[in-house]
C-alpha positions in Angstrom: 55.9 88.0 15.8 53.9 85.6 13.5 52.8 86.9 10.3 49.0 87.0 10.9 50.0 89.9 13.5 52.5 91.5 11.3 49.7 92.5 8.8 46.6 93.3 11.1 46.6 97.2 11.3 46.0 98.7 14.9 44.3 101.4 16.5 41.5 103.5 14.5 42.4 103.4 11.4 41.3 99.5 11.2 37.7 100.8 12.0 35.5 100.7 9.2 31.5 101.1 8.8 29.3 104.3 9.2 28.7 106.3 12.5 24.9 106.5 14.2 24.4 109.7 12.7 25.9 108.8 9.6 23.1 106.3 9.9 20.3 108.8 11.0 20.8 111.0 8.0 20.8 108.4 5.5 17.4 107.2 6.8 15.8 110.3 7.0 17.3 111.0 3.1 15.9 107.6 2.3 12.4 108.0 3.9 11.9 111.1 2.4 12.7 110.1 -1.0 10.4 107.0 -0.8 7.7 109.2 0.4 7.8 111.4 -2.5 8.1 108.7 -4.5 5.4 107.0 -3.1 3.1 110.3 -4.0 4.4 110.9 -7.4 4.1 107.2 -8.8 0.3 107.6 -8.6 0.2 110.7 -10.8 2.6 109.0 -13.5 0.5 105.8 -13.3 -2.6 108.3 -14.3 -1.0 110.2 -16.9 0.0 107.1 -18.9 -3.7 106.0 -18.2 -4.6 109.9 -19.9 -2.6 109.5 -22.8 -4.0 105.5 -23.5 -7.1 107.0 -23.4 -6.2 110.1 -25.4 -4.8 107.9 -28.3 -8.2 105.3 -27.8 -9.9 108.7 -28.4 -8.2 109.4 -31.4 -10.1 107.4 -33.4 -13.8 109.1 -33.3 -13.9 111.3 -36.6 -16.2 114.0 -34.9 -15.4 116.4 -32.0 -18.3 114.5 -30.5 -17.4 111.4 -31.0 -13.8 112.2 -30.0 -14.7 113.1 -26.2 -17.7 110.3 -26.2 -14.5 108.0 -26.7 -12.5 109.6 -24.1 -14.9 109.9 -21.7 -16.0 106.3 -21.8 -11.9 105.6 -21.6 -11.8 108.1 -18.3 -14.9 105.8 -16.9 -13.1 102.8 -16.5 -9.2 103.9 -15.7 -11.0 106.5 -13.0 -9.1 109.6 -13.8 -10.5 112.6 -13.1 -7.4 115.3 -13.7 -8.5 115.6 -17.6 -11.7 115.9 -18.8 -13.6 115.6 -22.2 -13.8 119.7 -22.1 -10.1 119.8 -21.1 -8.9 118.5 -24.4 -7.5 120.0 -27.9 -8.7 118.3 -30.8 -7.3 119.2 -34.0 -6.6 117.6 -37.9 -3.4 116.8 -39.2 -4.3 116.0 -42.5 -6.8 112.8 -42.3 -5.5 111.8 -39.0 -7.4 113.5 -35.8 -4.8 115.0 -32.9 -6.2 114.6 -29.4 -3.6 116.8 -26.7 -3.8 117.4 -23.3 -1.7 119.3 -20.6 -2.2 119.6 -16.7 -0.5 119.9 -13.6 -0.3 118.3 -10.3 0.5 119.9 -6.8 2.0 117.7 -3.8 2.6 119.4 -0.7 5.9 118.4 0.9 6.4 120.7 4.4 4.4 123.7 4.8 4.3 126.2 1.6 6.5 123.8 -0.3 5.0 121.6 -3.0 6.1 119.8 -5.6 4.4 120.7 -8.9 3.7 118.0 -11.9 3.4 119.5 -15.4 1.9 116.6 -17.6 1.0 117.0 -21.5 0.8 114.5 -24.2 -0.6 114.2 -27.5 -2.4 111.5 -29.8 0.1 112.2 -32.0 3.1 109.4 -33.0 
């Protein structure tokens, strides 16, 4: 016996690599997680778009003003989920706090969905 035979293993043990249904399930895993995925990254994409316009909106010294701002800001980035009505304007001291909060529901198989909560605030 040479000794590229004495150290190749035999038999199953050799075997390496994943079985078909090992396959299967790690597809199925994988497709579902990019599919959420796929539906979440949307909502994300708007909140940060909420909370630019939020902080834009901070800068009006009225109430008025405040959701003219924000309003104009939910114009362009075409966001829909907050309105002008929806938010909490308050004073902390000279500077004007604009907060939000809101959820998100995406169905996932029959009753099940997968709620968003979302809430930010003008506030550094």
């Amino acid at each position: 016996m040479n000794k590229v035979q004495a150290r190749k293993p035999s038999g199953r043990r050799a075997q390496r690599g994943m079985t078909f249904l090992g396959m299967l399930f790690l597809a199925v895993v994988g497709g579902s997680v990019m599919i959420v995925g796929a539906q979440v990254f949307p909502t994300y994409v708007e909140y940060r778009a909420i909370l630019k316009a939020a902080k834009k909106a901070s800068e009006g010294a009225t109430v008025a003003q405040v959701r003219e701002i924000f309003q104009r800001a939910s114009e362009v980035d075409d966001f829909t989920s907050v309105k002008p009505n929806d938010l909490e304007i308050t004073k902390k001291g000279d500077q004007v706090v604009v907060s939000f909060a809101y959820q998100r529901e995406i169905p996932l198989v029959g009753p099940a969905y997968l709620v968003m909560k979302y809430q930010g605030s003008s506030e550094k």
